[in-house]
C-alpha positions in Angstrom: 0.0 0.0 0.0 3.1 2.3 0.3 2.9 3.2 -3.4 -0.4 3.1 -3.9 -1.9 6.7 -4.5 -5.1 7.5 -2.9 -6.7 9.9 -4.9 -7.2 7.4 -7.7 -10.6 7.1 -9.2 -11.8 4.3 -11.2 -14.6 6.3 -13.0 -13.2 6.3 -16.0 -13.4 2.2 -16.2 -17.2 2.3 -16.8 -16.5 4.1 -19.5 -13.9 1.6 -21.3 -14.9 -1.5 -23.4 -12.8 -4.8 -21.3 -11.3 -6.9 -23.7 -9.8 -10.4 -23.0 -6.6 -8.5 -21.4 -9.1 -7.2 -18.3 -11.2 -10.0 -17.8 -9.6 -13.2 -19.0 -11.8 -15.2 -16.9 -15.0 -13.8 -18.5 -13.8 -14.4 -22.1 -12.9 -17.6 -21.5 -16.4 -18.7 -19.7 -18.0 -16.9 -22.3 -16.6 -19.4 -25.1 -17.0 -22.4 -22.9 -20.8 -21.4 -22.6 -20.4 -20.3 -26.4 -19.1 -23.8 -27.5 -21.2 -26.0 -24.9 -24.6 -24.4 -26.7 -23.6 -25.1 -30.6 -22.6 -28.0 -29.8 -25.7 -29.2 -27.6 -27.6 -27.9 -30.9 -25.5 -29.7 -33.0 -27.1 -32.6 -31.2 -30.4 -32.0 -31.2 -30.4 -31.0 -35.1 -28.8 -34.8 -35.7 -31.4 -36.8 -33.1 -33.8 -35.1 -35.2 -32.6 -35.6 -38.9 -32.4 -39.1 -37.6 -36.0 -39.2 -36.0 -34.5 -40.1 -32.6 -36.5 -40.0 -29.3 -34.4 -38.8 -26.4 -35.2 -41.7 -24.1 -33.4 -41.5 -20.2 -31.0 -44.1 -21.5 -29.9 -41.8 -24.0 -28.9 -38.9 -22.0 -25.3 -40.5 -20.8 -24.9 -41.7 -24.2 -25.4 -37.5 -25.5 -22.9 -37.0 -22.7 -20.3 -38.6 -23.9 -21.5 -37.5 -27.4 -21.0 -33.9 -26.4 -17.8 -34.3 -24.5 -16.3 -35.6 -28.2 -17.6 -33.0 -30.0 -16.5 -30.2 -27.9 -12.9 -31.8 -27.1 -12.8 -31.4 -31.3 -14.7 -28.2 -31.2 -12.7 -25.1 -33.3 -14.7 -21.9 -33.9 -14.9 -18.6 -34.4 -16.5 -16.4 -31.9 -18.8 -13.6 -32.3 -15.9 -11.7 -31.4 -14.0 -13.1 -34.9 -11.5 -14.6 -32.9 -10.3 -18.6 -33.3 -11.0 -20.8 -30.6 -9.9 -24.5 -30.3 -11.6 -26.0 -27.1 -8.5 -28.8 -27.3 -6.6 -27.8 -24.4 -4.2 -30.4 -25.1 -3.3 -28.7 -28.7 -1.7 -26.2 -28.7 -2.4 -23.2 -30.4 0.3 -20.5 -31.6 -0.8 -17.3 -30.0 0.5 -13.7 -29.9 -0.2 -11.5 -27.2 0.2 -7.5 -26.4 1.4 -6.5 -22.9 0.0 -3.6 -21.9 -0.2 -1.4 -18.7 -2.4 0.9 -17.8 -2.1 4.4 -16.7 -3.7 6.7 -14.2 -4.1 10.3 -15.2 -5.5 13.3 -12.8 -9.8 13.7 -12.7 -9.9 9.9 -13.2 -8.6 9.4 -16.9 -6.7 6.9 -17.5 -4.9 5.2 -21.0 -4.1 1.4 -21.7 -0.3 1.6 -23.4 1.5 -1.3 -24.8 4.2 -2.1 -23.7 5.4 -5.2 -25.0 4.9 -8.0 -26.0 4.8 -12.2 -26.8 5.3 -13.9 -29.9 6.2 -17.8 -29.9 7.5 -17.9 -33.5 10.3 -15.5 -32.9 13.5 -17.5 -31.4 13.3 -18.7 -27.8 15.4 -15.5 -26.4 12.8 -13.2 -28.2 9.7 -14.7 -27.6 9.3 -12.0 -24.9 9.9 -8.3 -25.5 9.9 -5.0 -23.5 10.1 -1.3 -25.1 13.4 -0.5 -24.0 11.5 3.2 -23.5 9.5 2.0 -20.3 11.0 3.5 -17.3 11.1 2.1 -14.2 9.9 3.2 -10.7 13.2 2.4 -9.7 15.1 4.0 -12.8 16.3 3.5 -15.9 14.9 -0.2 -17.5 17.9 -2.5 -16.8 
């Protein structure tokens, strides 16, 4: 709490659109729900091309129904971005790093900063403006 200012207001955040860097947790539940729905529709649309009958001893059967098609499930979100619910494949992402900064009467600006990319070599992967400044000083 020593560096913490106290004057800060978070006003300004009602105002901002939160993307998947502010609320990771909600964009991924969000496409879990997203996925879990077309695919449970995908069902339904082939029981009834088929003229099947849910019957109760059908239900664990659609279970393990919908836990193959989701584990192959790739889609793109409403959003336009790719999502692969494979955890176990991995997919090739790049990511900004940004920070946020606190401005007097409650403005504030989300600055990149840096950023990830795993297709440049393993000692570049991550990168850092060389122009942030540190609390402490001058970046190392």
């Amino acid at each position: 709490m020593n560096h913490c200012s106290f004057n800060i207001t978070l006003e300004w955040l009602s105002q901002q659109i939160f993307d998947m860097v502010l609320s990771e947790e909600g964009y991924n539940l969000y496409n879990a729900v997203y996925a879990v729905a077309h695919t449970y529709h995908e069902i339904i649309l082939q029981q009834i091309e088929s003229q099947q009958i849910a019957e109760l001893k059908g239900l664990s059967h659609d279970c393990h129904q919908m836990a193959s098609l989701l584990k192959n499930r790739v889609f793109t979100n409403p959003i336009g971005e790719l999502v692969n619910m494979n955890l176990r494949e991995k997919l090739c992402a790049e990511y900004d790093i940004c920070n946020i900064w606190n401005f007097p009467q409650g403005f504030g600006l989300k600055v990149k900063i840096g950023g990830y990319s795993p297709y440049f070599p393993q000692s570049q992967q991550l990168h850092i403006s060389e122009d942030l400044e540190w609390t402490m000083g001058a970046a190392p």
